[in-house]
N, C-alpha and C positions, 0 to 999 in steps of 0.2 A: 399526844398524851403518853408518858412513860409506860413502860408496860411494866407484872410487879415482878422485880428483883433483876429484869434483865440492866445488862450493864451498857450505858448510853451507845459502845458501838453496836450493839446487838438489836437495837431498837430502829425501827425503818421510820418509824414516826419521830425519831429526836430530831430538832433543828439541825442537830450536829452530821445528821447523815442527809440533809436538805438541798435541794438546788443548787443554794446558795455554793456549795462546793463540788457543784459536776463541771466538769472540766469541756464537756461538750464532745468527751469522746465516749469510745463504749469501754467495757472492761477489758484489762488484759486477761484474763481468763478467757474471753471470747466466749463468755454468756448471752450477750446480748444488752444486758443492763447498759445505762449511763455511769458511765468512772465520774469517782470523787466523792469523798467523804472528807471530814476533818482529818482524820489519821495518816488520808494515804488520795493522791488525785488518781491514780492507777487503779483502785479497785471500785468496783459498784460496793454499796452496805454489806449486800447479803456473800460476796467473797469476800470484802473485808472482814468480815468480822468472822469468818471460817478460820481463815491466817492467824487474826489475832488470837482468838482460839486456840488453834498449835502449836503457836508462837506461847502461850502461856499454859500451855500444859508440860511444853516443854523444859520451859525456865521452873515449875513445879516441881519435874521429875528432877533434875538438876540440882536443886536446893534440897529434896529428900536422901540423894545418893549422895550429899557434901554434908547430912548431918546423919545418914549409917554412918559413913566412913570416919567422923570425929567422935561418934559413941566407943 
């Protein structure tokens, strides 16, 4: 079941972070988890969805310093 407002790779119960896409190895992080999710066969859920995280605060911070700089 979705949990409220997390965003599908954030959710350890979505199909989308399921079996179905572990890759049969562990993380590269070397958590211990199984790698594979939808997004990425290299991470477990729970470092995936840390990446994606920084990965999109990042491209945030990005697009607020490219609309200071056009005001």
């Amino acid at each position: 079941m979705k949990k409220a407002n997390l965003p599908k790779y954030e959710d350890p119960d979505d199909t989308l972070n399921g079996p179905r896409y572990q890759t049969g190895k562990l993380c590269i992080e070397r958590c211990g988890r199984p790698a594979g999710t939808a997004w990425s066969p290299y991470w477990c859920w729970r470092c995936n969805a840390d990446r994606i995280g920084r990965i999109s605060r990042s491209l945030n911070e990005l697009a607020l310093d490219a609309a200071r700089e056009k005001a």
